[in-house]
N, C-alpha and C positions, 0 to 999 in steps of 0.2 A: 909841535911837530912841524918840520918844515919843508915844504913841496917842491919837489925839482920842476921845472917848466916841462919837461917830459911826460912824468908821471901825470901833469893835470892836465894836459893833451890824451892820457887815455880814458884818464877818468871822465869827460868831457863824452870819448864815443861811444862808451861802453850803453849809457842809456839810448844813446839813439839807433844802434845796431837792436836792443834789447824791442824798443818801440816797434821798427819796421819790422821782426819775427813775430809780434803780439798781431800787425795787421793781416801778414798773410794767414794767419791758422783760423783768423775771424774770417777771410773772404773762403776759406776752404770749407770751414762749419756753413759760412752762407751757401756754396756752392751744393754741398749733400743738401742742405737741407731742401733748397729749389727741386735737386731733381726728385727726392722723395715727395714733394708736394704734388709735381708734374703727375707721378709712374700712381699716386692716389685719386687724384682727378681723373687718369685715365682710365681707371679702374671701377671710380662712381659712375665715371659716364656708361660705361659697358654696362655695369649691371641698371643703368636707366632705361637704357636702348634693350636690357632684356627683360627688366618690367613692362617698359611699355609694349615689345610687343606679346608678353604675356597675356595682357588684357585686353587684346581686342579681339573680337568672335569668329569663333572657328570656321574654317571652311564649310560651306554645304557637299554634302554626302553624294551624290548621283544616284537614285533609284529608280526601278520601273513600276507602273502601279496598272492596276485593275480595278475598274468601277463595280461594286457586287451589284448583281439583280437577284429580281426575285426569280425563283425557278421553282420548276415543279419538281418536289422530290417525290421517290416512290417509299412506301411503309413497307419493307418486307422483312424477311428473318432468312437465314439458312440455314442447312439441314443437310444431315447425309444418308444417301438415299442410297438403297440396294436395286438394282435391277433386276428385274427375273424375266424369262423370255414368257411368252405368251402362250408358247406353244412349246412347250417344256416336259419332256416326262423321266420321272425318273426310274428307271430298272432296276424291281425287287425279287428275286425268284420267288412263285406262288408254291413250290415245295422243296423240301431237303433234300441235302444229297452234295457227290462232290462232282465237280466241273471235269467234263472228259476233253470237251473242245472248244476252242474260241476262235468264232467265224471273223471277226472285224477287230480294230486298231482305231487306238483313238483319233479323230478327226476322219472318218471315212462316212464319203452321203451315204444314206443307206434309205432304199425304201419302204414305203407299210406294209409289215407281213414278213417281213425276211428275218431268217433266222442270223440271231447273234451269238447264244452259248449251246449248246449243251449239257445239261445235268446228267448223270448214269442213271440210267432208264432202267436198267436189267433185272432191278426188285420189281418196278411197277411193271414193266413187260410178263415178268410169271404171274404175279397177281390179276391181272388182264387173263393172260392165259386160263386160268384155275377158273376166273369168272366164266369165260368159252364156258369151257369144257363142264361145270355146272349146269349152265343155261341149254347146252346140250342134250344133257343128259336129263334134263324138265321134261325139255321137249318129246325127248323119247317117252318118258311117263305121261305125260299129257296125251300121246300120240295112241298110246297101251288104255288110258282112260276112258279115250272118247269111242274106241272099239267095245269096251264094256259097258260103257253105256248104251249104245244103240245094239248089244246083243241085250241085253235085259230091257228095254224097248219091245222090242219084236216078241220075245218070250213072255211080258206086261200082256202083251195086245193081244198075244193069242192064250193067255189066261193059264199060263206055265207058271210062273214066279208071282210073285206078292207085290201089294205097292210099295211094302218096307224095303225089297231088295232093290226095285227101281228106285228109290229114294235115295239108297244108301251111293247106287252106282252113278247117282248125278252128285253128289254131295262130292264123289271121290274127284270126279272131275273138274267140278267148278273150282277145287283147293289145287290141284294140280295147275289150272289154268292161272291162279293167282300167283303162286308161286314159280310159276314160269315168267309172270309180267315183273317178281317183283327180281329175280335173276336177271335180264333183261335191263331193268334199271340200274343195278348194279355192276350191268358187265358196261353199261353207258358209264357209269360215271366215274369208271377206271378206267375207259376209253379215253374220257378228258383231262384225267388226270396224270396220263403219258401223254398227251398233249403240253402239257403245263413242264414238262421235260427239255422239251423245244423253246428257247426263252427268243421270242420273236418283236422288232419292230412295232410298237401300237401306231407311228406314225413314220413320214419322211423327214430328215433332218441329219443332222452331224451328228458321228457318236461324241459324247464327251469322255473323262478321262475315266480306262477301264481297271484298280484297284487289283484285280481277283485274279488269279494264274487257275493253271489246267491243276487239278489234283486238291484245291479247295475245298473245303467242306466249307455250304455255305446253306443258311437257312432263312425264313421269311423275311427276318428285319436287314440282311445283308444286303447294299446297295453295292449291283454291276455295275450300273454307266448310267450314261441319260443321252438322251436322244434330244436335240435343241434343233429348230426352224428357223432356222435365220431370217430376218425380220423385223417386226414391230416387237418392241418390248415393253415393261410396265417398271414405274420407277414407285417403289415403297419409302413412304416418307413417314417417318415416325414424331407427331407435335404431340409437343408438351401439351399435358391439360392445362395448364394454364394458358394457352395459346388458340387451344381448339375451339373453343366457343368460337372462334373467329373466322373456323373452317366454314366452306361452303362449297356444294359442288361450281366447277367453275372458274376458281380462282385462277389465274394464272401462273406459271411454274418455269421456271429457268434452268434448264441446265449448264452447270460450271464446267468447265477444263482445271488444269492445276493452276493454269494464270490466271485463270476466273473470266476469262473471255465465254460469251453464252456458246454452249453450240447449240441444242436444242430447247424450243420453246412450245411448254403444251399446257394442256389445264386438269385441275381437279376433276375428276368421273368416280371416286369413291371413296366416300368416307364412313369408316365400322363403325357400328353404332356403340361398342363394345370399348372400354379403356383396356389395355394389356397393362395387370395386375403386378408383372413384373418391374416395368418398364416405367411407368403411369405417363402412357403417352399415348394418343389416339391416332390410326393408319388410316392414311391416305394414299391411293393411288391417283399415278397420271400415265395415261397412253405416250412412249415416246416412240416417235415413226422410226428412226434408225434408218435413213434409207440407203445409207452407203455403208450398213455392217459397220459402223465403226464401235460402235458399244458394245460389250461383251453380258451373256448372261452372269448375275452371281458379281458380276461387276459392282463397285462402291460408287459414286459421282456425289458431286454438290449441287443442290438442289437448293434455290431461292423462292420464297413464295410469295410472291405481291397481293398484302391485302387491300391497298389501294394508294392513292398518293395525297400530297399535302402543300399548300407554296409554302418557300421558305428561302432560305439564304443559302450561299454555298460559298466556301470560301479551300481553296488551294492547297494541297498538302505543307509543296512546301513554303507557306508561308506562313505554318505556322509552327513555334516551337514549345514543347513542354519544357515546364519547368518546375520543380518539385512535385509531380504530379497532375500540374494543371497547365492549361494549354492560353498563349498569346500569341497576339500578333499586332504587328505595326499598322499605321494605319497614317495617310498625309492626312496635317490639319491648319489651316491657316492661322497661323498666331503673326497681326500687326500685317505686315510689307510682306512677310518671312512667311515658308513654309516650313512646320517642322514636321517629325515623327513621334505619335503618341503611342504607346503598349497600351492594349487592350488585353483585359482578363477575358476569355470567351469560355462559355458552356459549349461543347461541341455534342452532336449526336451520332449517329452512325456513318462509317465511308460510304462516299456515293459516288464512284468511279475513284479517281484521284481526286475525292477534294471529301472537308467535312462540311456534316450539314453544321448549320452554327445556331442553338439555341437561344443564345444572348450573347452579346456583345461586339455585335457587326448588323447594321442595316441596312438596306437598299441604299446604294449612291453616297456609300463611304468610298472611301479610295486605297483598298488594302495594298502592300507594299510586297509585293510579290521576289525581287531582287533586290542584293545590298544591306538584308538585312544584317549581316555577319558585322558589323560595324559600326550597327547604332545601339543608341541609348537614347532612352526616354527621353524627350525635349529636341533631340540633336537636330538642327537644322540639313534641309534636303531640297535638292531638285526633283522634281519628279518626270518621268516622262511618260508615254502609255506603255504599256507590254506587247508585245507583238500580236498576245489571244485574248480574248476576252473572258470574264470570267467564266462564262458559261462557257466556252470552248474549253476553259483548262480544266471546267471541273468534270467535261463529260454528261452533263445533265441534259435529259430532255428539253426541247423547247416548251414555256407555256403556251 
């Protein structure tokens, strides 16, 4: 074959043209490959800088704490207690019959002895009558008797008549005379019994609410009204037997409002010797003064009974949370350099103002975490500061 001087001039550039196209597609392959090395290292380093500061320790929490002390709690129970007035009566008509008039309206003072109803009198008025006129008509026999007696007398003396007919004519008398006393007592005790018509005041005081209209038929067991003194009243407190062994005249006694603030404070003065069978609960009363009328008779209240008191712990409502039924709370505890927050499991016993008493698992001169707990967990690192109250201020307890 044989080569024109042309021909082996291209053949000549053809590999060198082919060479310099193999370099640049190498420097372009180097070129990605850099930046892909680059946009990977930038990416290791990000997630270094978010491990590392994954692992280092979380902020401390800011909370306020309370030192617990010891305080004296009180043992008491409560109880709902019915008030009755002292001086209380209640209005039953002492006989049948129906109501003709009514003197008074509920809430009217009313004095002792002042008529309140009327019963229709007009059976007992003729039966009165009929007595009269009986006891009357004795008297006139009685009157005819003692004239026959002192003529057989006189006829006796002067030896006219026999002793059997003087005998007979005292006999007659003495039975007339009896039967005039006993008319007499009978026309008395229908006197009283139209009295008993007239349904009167037994004391001074307020009517209570009057039930009955004019034209009632009403009989012994029907209650009119009651008549209430305003004043002192008596709060009935019904314990448990289980409880009562523990009565004692004396105890002292609380009365609640609805917010449970006291308003009146008085003591035991009676305890039945008696358990109500119904009930199995033994009554006690306490005198409450009432001196500004604010308690009503027939009124309900809460009644607290202190059997006596106890030291113990007291720790804050809210610092404390239930949880499946049972009650923690945080508590600062120096762990190293660091203060953290431990949960405490506590026994709690009864409220004692705003706060519980704490059976177990709170001492004197722990440092309960009163604010901030919404935010921790066990372990979590904390600042503490004090609380503005102390504990005994927040729990409302007694000083020891």
């Amino acid at each position: 074959m044989c080569v024109t001087p042309s021909k082996r001039s291209e053949l000549q550039v053809r590999p060198a043209y082919r060479k310099r196209r193999a370099t640049l597609a190498d420097v372009r392959a180097l070129s990605v490959a850099a930046v892909l090395l680059m946009v990977v290292s930038a990416s290791c380093a990000g997630c270094a800088k978010k491990d590392a500061s994954a692992e280092g320790p979380p902020p401390a929490v800011a909370v306020k704490t309370i030192v617990a002390e010891n305080a004296t709690i009180p043992d008491e129970s409560e109880y709902l207690a019915t008030l009755k007035s002292r001086n209380s009566a209640t209005i039953n008509p002492q006989v049948e019959g129906s109501i003709t008039k009514i003197f008074v309206k509920s809430g009217d003072r009313v004095a002792a002895g002042k008529s309140l109803m009327e019963i229709d009198p007009i059976k007992q008025q003729a039966t009165l009558q009929s007595q009269t006129a009986a006891r009357s008509a004795q008297e006139a026999t009685l009157s005819y008797a003692k004239v026959q007696l002192d003529r057989e007398k006189k006829l006796y003396d002067a030896g006219i008549v026999a002793k059997q007919e003087l005998d007979q004519a005292q006999t007659t008398y003495d039975a007339a005379e009896k039967q005039l006393e006993s008319l007499q007592a009978q026309e008395n005790e229908q006197q009283v019994e139209l009295h008993y018509y007239s349904v009167i005041a037994p004391s001074s005081g307020l009517i209570g609410d009057v039930p009955v209209r004019v034209g009632d038929r009403v009989t012994t067991t029907t209650m009119l009204t009651t008549v209430d003194e305003p004043g002192s009243l008596e709060a009935y407190i019904s314990v448990p037997v289980e409880n009562a062994k523990n009565l004692k005249i004396g105890l002292p006694v609380q009365l609640l409002d609805p917010t449970g603030a006291v308003t009146d404070e008085t003591r035991i003065d009676f305890i039945s010797p008696q358990t109500d069978s119904s009930t199995q609960s033994v009554l006690a009363k306490a005198t409450v003064s009432n001196p500004k009328d604010i308690l009503r008779t027939a009124q309900f209240a809460r009644a607290r009974i202190i059997w006596g008191t106890h030291q113990g712990t007291l720790i804050p409502v809210l610092a404390v949370s239930r949880i499946n039924g049972q009650y923690f709370a945080f508590v600062a505890e120096k762990s190293g350099a660091a203060t953290v927050a431990k949960q405490r499991l506590l026994h709690v016993g009864d409220l004692v103002g705003n706060s519980y008493a704490v059976l177990d698992g709170i001492k004197p001169g722990d440092h309960i975490i009163v604010e901030g707990t919404q935010i921790l967990g066990d372990g979590s690192p904390i600042v503490e500061s004090p609380a503005e109250t102390s504990a005994r201020a927040a729990a409302g307890a007694p000083q020891s």
